[in-house]
C-alpha positions, 0 to 999 in steps of 0.5 A, a space after each residue: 437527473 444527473 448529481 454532483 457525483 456524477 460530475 465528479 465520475 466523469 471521464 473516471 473508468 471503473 472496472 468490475 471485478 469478478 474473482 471466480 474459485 473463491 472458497 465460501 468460507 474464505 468470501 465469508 470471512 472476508 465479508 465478517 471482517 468488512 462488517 466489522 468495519 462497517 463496511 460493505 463487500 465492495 468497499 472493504 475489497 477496494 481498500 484492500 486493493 489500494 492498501 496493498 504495498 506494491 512488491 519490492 520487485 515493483 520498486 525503482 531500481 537503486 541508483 548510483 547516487 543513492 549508494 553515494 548518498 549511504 555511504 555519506 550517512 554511513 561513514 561515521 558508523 565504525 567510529 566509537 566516538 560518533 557511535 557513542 553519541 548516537 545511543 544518547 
């Protein structure tokens, strides 16, 4: 009998993930620190997977625009007197 669940996995891929090599301990720790969250194995990995910060490498490539934009809020920085403001 299908559930709401199920109504709301359709047309969503879910992969398996199969690591192999991976040191006992090393599964053993992992696995200590999703209890400890009170997680499970599966759910501590995915939130591990999707917490993970793309590499800078990943990122958009600077613009023209953006170095147009620092420069703008930059111009002031040399300035004693704008500078001076700033720390208060």
């Amino acid at each position: 009998m299908p559930t709401e669940a199920d109504d709301e996995l359709e047309g969503v891929t879910m992969t398996d993930v199969l690591i192999p090599d991976v040191d006992e301990e090393d599964l053993a720790r992992f696995d200590r620190a999703a209890a400890y969250r009170g997680m499970t194995r599966q759910e501590y990995l995915l939130l591990k997977i999707v917490d993970e910060p793309e590499p800078q490498s990943c990122r958009r490539r600077a613009t023209v625009e953006d170095f147009v934009a620092l420069a703008e809020a930059a111009k002031d920085v040399l300035n004693p007197e704008v500078m001076a403001g700033a720390w208060h």
